[in-house]
FIVO-518449 format. One record per atom (N, C-alpha, C): residue number from 1; residue in three letters; atom name; x, y, z. Coordinates in steps of 0.001 Angstrom, whole numbers, m for minus. Each point is the difference from the previous one (the first is absolute). Layout:
     n   res   atom        px        py        pz
   NUM   ALA     CA         X         Y         Z
...
This chain:
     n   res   atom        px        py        pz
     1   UNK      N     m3672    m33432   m134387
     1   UNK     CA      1090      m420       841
     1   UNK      C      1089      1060        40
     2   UNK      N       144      1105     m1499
     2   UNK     CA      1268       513       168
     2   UNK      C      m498      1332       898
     3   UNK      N     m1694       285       m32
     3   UNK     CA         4       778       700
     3   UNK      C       m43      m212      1628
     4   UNK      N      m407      m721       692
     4   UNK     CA       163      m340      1058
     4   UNK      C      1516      m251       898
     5   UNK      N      1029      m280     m1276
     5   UNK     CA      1641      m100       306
     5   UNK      C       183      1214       502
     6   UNK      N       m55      1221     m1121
     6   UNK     CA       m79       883      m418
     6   UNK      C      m480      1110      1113
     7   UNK      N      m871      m122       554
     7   UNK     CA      m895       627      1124
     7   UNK      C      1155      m122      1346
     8   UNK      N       207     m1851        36
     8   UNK     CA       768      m313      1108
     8   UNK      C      1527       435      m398
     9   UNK      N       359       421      m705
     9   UNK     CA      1328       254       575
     9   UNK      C       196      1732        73
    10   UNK      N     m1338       276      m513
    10   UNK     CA      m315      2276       332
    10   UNK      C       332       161      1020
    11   UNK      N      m912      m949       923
    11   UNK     CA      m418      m246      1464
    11   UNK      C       976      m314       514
    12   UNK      N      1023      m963       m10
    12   UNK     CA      1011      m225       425
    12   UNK      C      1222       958       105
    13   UNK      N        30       647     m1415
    13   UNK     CA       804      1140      m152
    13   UNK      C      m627      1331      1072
    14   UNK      N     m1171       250        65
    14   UNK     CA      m145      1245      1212
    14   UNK      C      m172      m396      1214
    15   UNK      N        95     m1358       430
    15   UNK     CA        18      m444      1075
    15   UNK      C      1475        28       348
    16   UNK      N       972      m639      m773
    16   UNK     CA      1319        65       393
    16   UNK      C       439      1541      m463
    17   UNK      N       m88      1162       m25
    17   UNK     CA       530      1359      m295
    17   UNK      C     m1053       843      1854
    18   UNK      N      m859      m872       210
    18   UNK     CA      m419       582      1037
    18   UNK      C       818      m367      1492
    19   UNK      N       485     m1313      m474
    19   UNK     CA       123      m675       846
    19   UNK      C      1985       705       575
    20   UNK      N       482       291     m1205
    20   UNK     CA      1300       554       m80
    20   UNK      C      m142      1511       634
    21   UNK      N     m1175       639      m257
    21   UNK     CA       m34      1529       746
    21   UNK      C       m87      m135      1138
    22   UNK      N      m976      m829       699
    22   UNK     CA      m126        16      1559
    22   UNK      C      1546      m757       783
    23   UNK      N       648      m463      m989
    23   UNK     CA      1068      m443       855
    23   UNK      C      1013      1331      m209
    24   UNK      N       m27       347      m934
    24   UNK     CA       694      1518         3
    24   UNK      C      m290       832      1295
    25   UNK      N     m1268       m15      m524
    25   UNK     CA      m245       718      1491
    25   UNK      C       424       194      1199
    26   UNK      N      m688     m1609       212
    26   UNK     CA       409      m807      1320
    26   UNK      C      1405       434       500
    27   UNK      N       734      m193      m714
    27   UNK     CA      1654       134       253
    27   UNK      C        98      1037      m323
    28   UNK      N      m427      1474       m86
    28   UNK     CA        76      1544       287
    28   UNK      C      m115       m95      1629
    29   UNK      N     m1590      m316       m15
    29   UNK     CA      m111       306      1403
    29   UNK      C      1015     m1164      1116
    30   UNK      N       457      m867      m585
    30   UNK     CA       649      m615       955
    30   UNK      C      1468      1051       281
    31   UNK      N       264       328      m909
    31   UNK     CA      1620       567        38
    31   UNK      C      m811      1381       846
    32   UNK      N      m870       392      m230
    32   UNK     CA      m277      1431       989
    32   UNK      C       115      m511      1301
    33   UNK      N     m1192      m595       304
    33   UNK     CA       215      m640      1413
    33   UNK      C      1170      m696       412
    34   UNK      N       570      m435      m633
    34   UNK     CA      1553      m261       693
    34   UNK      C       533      1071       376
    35   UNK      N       322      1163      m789
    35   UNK     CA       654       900       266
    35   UNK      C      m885       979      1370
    36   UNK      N      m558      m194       m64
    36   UNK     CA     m1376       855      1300
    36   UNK      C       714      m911      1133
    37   UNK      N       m64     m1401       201
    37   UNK     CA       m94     m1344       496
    37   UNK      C      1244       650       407
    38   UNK      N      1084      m280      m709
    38   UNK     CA      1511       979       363
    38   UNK      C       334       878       940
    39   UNK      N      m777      1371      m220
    39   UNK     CA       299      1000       366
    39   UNK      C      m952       140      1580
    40   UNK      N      m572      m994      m124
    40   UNK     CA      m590       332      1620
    40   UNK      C      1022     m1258       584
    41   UNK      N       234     m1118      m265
    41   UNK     CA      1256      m581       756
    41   UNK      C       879       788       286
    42   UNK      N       389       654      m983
    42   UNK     CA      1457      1230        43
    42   UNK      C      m289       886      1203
    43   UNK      N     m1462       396       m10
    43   UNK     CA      m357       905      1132
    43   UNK      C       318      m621      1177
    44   UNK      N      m944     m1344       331
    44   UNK     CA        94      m730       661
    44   UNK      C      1679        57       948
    45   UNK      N      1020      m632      m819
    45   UNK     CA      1178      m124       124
    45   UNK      C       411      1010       846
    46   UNK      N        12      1498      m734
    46   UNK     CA       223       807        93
    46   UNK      C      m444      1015      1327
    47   UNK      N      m832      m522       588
    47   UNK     CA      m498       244      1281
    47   UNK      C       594     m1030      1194
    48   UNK      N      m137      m979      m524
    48   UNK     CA       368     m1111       848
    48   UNK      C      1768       861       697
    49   UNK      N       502      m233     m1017
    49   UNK     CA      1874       633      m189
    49   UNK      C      m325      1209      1026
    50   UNK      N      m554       986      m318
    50   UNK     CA      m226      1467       650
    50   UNK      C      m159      m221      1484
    51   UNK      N     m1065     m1376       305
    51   UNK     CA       210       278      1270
    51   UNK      C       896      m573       704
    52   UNK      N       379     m1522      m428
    52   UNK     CA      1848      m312       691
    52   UNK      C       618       854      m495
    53   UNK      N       553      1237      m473
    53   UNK     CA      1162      1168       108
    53   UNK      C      m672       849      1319
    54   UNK      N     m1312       263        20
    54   UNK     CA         6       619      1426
    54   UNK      C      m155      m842      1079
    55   UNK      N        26     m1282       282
    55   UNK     CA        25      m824       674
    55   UNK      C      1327      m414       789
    56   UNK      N       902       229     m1194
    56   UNK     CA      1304      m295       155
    56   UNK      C       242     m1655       m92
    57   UNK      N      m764      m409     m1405
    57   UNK     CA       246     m1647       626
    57   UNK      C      m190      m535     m1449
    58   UNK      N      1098       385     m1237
    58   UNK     CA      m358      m419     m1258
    58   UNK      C      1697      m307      m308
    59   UNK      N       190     m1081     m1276
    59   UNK     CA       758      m430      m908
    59   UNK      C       338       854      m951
    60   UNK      N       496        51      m597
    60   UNK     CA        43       678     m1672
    60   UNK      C      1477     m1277      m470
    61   UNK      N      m838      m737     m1101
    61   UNK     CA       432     m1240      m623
    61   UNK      C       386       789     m1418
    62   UNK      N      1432      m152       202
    62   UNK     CA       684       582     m1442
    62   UNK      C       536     m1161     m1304
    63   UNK      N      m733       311      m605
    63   UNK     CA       304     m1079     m1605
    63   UNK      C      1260       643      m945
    64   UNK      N       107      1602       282
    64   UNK     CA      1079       367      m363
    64   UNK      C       625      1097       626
    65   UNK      N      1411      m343      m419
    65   UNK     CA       869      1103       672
    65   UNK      C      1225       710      m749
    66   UNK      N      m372      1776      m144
    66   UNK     CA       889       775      m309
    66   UNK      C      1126       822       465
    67   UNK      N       784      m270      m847
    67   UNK     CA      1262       751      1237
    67   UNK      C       m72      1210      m405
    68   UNK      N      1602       197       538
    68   UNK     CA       184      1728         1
    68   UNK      C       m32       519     m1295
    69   UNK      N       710      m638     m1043
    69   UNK     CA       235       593     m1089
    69   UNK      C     m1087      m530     m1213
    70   UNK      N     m1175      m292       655
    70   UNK     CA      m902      m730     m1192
    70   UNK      C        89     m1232      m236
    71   UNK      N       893     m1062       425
    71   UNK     CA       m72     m1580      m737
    71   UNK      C     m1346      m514      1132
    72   UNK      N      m598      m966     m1038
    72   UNK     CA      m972      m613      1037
    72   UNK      C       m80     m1397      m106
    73   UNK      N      m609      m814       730
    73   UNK     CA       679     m1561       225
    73   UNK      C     m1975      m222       667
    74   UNK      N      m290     m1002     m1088
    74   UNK     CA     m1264      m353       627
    74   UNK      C       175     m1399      1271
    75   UNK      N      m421       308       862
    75   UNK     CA       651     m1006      1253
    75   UNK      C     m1884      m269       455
    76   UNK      N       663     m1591      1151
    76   UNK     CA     m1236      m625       459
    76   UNK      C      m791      1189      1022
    77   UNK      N     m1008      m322       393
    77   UNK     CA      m957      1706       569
    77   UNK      C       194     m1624      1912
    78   UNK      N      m214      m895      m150
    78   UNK     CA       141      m764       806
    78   UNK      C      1780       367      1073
    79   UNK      N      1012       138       m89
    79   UNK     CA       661       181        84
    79   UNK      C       842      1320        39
    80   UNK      N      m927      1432      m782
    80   UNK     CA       636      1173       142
    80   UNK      C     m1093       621       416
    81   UNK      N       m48       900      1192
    81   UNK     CA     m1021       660       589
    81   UNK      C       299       624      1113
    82   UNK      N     m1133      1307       319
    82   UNK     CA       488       612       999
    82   UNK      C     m1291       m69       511
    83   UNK      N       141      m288      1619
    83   UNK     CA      m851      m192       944
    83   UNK      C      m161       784      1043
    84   UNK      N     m1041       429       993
    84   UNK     CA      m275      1002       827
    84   UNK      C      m694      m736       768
    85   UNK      N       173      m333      1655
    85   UNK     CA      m925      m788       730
    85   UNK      C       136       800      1286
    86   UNK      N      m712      1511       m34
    86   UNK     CA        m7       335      1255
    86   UNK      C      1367       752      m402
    87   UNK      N       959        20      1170
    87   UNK     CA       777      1002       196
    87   UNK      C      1225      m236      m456
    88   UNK      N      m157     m1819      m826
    88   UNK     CA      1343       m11      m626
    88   UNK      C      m521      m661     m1278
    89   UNK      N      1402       325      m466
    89   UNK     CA        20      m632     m1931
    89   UNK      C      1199      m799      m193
    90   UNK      N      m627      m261     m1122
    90   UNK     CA       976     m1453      m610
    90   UNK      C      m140       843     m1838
    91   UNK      N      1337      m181      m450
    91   UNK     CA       711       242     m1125
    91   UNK      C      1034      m774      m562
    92   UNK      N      m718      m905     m1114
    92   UNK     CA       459      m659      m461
    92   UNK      C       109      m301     m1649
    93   UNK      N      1311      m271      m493
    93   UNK     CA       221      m276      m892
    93   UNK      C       825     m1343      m583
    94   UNK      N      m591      m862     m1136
    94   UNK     CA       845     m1120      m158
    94   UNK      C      m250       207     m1596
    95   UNK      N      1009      m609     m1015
    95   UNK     CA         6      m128     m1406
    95   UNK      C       182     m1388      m311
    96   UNK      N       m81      m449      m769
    96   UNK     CA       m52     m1333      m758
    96   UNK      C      1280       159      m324
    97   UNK      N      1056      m691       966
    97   UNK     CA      1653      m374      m720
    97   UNK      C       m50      m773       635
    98   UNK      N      1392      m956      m258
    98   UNK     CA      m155     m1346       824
    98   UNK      C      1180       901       884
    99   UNK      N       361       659       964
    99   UNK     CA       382       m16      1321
    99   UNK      C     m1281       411       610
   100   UNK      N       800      m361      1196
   100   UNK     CA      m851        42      1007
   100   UNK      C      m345      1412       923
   101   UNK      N       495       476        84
   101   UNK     CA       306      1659       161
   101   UNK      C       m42       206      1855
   102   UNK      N       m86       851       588
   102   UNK     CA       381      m192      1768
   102   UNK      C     m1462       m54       164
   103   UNK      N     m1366       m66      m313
   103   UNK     CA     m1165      m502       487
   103   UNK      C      m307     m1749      m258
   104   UNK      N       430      m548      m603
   104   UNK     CA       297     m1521      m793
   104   UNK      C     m1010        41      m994
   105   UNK      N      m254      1477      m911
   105   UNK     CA     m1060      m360     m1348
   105   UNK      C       784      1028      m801
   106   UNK      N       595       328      m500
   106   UNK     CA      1255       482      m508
   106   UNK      C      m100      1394      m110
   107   UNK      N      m499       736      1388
   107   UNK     CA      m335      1372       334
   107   UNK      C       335       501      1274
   108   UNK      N      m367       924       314
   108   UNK     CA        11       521      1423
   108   UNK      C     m1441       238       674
   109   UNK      N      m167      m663      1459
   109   UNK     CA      m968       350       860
   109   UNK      C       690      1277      1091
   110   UNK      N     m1116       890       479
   110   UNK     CA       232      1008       536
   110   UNK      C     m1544        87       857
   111   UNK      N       732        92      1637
   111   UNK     CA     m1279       440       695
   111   UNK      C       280      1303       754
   112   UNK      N      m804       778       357
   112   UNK     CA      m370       745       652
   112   UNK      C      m928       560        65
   113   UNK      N       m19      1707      1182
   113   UNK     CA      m651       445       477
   113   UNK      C      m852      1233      m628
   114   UNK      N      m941       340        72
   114   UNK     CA     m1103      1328      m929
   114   UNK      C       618       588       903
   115   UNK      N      m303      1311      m621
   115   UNK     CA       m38      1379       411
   115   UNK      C      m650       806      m973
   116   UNK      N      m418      1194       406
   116   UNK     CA      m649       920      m713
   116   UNK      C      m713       m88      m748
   117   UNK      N     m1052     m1036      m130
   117   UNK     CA      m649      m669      m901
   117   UNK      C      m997       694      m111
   118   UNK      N      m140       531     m1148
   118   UNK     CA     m1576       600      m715
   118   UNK      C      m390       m98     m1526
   119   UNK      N     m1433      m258       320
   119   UNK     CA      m488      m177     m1172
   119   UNK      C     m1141      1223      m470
   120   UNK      N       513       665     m1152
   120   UNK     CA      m873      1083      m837
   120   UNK      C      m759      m128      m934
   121   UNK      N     m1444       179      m427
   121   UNK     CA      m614       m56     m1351
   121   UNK      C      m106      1228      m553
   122   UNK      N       388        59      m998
   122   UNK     CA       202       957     m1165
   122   UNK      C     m1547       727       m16
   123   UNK      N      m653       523     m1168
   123   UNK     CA     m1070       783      m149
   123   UNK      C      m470     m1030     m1316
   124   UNK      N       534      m886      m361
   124   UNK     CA      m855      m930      m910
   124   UNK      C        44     m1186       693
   125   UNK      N       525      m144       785
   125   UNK     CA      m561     m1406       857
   125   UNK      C      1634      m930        31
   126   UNK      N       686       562      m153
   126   UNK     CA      1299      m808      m340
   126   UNK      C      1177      m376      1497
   127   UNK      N       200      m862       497
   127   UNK     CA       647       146      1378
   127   UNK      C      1460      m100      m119
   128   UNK      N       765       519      1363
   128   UNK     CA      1284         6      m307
   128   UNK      C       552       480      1847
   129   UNK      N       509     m1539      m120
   129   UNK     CA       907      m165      1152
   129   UNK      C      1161       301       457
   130   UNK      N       522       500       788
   130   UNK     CA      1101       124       302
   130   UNK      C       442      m311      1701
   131   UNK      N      1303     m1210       171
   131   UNK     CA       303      m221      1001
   131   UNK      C      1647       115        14
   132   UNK      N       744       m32       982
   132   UNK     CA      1016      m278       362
   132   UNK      C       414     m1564       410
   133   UNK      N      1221      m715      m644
   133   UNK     CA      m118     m1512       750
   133   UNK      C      1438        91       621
   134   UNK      N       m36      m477      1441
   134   UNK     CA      1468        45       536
   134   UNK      C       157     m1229       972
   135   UNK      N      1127      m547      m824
   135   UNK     CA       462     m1315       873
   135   UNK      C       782      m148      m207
   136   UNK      N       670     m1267       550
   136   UNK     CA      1616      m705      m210
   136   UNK      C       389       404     m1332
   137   UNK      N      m446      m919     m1029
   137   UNK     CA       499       352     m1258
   137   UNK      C      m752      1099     m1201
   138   UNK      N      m849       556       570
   138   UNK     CA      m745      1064      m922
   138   UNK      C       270      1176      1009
   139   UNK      N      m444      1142      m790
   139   UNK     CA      m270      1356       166
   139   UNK      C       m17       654     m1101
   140   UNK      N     m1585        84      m171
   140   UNK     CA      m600       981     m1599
   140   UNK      C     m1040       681       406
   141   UNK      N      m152       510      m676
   141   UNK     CA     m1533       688      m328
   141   UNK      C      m575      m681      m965
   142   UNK      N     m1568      m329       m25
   142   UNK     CA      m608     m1494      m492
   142   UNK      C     m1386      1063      m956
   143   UNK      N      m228      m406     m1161
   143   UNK     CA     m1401      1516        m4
   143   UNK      C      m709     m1246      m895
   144   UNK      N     m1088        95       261
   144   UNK     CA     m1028     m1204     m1143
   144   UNK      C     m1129      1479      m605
   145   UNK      N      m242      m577     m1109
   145   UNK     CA      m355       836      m649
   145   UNK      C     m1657     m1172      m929
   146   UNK      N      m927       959       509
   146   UNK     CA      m689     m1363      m540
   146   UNK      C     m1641       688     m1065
   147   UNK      N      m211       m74     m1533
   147   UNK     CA      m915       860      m191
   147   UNK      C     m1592      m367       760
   148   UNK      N      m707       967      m466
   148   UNK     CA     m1108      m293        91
   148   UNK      C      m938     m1326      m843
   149   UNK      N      m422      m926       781
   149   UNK     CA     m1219     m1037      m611
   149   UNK      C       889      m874      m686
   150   UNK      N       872      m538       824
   150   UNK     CA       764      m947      m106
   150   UNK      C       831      m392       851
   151   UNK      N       574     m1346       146
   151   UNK     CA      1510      m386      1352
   151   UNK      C      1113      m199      m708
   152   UNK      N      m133       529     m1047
   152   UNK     CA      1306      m175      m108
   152   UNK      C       599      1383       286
   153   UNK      N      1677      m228       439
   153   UNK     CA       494      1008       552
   153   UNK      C      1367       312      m318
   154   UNK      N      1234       413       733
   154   UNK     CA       966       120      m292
   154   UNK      C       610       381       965
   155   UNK      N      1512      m686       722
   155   UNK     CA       671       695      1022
   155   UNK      C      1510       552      m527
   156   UNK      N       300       831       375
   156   UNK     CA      1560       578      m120
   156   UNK      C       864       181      1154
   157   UNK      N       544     m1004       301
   157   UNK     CA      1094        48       794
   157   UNK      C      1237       981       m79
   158   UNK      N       392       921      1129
   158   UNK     CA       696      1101      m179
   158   UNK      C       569      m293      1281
   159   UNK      N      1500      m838      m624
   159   UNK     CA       946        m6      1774
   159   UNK      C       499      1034       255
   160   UNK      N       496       332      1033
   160   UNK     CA       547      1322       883
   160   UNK      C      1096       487      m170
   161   UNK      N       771     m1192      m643
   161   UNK     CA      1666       m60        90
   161   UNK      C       415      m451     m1364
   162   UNK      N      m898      m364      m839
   162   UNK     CA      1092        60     m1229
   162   UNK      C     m1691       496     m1273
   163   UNK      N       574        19      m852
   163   UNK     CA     m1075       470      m955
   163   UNK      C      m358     m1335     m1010
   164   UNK      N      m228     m1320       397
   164   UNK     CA      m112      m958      m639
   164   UNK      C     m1776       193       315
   165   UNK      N      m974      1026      m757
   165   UNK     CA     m1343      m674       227
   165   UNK      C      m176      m834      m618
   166   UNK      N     m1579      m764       365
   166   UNK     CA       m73     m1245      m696
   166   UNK      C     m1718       225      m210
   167   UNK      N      m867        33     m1050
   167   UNK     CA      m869      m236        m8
   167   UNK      C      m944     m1256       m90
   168   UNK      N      m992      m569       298
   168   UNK     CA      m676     m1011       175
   168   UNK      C     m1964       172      m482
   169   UNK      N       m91      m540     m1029
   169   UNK     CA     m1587      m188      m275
   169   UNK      C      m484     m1457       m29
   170   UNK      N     m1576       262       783
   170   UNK     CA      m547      m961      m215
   170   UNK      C     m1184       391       495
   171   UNK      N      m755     m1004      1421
   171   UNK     CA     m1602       259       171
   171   UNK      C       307        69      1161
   172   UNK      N      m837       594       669
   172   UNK     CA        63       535      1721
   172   UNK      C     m1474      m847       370
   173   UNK      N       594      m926      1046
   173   UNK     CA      m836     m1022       772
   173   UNK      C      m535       507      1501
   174   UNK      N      m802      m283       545
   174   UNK     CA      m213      m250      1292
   174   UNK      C      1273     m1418       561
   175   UNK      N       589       685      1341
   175   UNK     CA       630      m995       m54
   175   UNK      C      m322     m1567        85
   176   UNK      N     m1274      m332       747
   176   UNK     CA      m424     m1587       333
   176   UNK      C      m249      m244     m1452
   177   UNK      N       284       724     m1290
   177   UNK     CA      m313      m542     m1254
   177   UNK      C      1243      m138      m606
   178   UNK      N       758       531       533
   178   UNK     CA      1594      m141      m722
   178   UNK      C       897     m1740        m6
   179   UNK      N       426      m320     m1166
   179   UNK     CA       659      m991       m39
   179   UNK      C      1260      m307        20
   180   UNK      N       762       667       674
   180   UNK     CA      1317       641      m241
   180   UNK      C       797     m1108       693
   181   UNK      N      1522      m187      m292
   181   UNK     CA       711     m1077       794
   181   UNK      C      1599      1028       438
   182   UNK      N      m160      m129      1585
   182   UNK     CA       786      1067        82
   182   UNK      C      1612      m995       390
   183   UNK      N       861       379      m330
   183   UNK     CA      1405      m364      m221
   183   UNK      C       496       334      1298
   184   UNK      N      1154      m592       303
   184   UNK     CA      1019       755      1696
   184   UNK      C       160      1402      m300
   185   UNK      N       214       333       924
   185   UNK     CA        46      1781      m179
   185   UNK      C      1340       319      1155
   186   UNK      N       269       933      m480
   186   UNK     CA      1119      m184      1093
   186   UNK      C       123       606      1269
């Protein structure tokens, strides 16, 4: 009897030490393929974005925003964004305070018109926009800057007339994918 216990719990013991490697395993190759799984979405993304900038018809949804002198303020990407639909844009910014600010989300909306709009890829695959925006209440130079094999991006707002830039990161959408809620503008 004690050998038969004895036998069964050997067996049990290299059954459960086998049973612990293949899940080791298992979860190697799972974390690889995620990360593979990843990086072709990223591609994915990342093409998608490339062609609304030459399209002229993408979002860029900012989660945060840096000013001139470095402070940064993580804000909703729903609510701060700069938009391109064709030959005009929308530039917008709102922060989480309780006023209400002259768009009624406690920021400023700004529309206008492109100009000079071009988009360059670097020699590693990296793109970088540059437009002019001119309307009622804007006039800047607008540049998105976006790397390679990925949407996420970055814009820097550079007004004409005073030196308050403002930078903005987040993910660059096609616009019919953008969720953005745009405020009065003036």
């Amino acid at each position: 009897m004690k050998k038969i216990l004895s036998t069964l719990v050997i067996c049990v013991a290299f059954l459960s030490t086998g049973v612990l490697q293949a899940q080791e395993t298992e979860r190697e190759l799972t974390r690889e393929e995620k990360k593979k799984m990843q990086a072709k979405l990223d591609s994915l993304l990342f093409e998608e974005a490339k062609q609304a900038l030459n399209d002229k018809a993408f979002t860029l949804e900012a989660d945060k925003v840096v000013f001139k002198y470095g402070q940064m303020a993580y804000v909703n990407s729903n609510t701060n964004f700069v938009s391109v639909d064709g030959e005009k844009a929308v530039v917008q910014v709102a922060f989480n305070i309780p006023v209400s600010g002259p768009n009624g989300l406690g920021g400023v909306t700004v529309d206008g018109s492109v100009s000079s709009y071009e988009v360059k890829e670097d020699k590693k695959g990296n793109l970088r926009l540059t437009m002019n925006v001119m309307g009622a209440g804007i006039s800047a130079r607008v540049e998105i800057g976006m790397m390679k094999g990925s949407n996420q991006a970055s814009v820097e707002i550079f007004p004409n007339f005073n030196s308050n830039r403002l930078t903005l990161n987040g993910v660059l959408l096609p616009l019919h994918k953008s969720t953005v809620f745009k405020g009065r503008s003036f």
